[in-house]
C-alpha positions as CSV (number, residue, x, y, z in Angstrom):
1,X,0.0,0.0,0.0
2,X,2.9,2.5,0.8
3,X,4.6,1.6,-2.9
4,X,0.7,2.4,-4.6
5,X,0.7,5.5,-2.8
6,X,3.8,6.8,-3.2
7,X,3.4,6.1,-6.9
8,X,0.0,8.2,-6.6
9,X,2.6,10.9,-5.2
10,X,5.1,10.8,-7.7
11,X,3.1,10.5,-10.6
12,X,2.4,14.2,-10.2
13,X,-1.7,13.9,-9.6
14,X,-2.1,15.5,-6.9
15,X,0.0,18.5,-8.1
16,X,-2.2,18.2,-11.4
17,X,-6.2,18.0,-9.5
18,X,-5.0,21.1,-8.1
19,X,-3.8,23.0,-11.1
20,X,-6.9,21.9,-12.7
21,X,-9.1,23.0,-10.1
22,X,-7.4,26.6,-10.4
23,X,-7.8,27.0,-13.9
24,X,-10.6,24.7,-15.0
25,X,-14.3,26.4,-15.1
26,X,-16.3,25.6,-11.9
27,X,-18.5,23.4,-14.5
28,X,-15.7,20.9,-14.4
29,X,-15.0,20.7,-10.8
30,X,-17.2,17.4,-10.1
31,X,-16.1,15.9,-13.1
32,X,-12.0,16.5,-11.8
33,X,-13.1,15.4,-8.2
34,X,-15.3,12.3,-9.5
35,X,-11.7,11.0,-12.2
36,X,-9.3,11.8,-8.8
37,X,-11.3,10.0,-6.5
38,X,-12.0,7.0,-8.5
39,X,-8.2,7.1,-8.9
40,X,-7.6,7.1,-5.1
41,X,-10.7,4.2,-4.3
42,X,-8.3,1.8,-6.5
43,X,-4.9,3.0,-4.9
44,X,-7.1,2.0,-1.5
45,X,-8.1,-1.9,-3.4
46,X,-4.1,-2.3,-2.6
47,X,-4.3,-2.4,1.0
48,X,-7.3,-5.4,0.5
49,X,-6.0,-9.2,0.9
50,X,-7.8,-10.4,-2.4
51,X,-6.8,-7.3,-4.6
52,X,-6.2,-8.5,-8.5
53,X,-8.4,-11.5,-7.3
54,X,-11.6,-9.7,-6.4
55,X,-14.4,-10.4,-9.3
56,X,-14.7,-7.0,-8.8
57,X,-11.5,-6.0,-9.7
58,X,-12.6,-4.8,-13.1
59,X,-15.4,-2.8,-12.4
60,X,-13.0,-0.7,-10.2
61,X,-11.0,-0.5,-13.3
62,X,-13.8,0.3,-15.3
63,X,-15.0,3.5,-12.5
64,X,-11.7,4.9,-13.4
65,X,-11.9,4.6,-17.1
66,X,-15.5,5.6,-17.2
67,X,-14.6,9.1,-14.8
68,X,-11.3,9.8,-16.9
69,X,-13.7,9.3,-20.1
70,X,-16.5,11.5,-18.6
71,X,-13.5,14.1,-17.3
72,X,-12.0,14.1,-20.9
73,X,-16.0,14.6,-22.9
74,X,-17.0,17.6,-20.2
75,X,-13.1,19.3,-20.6
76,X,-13.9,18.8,-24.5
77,X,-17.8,20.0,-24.2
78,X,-16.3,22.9,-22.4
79,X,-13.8,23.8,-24.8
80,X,-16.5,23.6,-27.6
81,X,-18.6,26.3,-25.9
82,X,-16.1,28.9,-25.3
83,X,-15.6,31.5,-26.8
């Protein structure tokens, strides 16, 4: 669990929520905070006994594609609409 989150660290996404959270329209802000946290509830899988075993493994996977995917359409939907 320490490894997964210092990774989470390094990896610069905390740095990067906030910068996006500064500079992002307010429109966007529960779409950021929904992609980050889905990040964070897998990094927390790590400190389970069955992690990578768990049938639910994938759909965990799948929250954080699905959140990245809905982050990326609203960023783009937003970028359509300015002006």
């Amino acid at each position: 669990m320490r490894r997964v989150g210092e990774a989470l660290s390094e990896s610069g996404a905390y740095q990067l929520r906030y910068q996006m959270l500064i500079t992002a329209p307010d429109a966007l802000e529960g779409p950021i905070e929904e992609a980050f946290g889905s990040i964070r509830r897998l990094r927390d899988r790590f400190d389970e006994p069955d992690v990578g075993t768990d049938p639910q493994w994938d759909s965990s996977l799948d929250a954080v594609s699905g959140a990245i995917g809905a982050l990326k359409r609203a960023m783009r939907d937003d970028l359509a609409t300015s002006p």
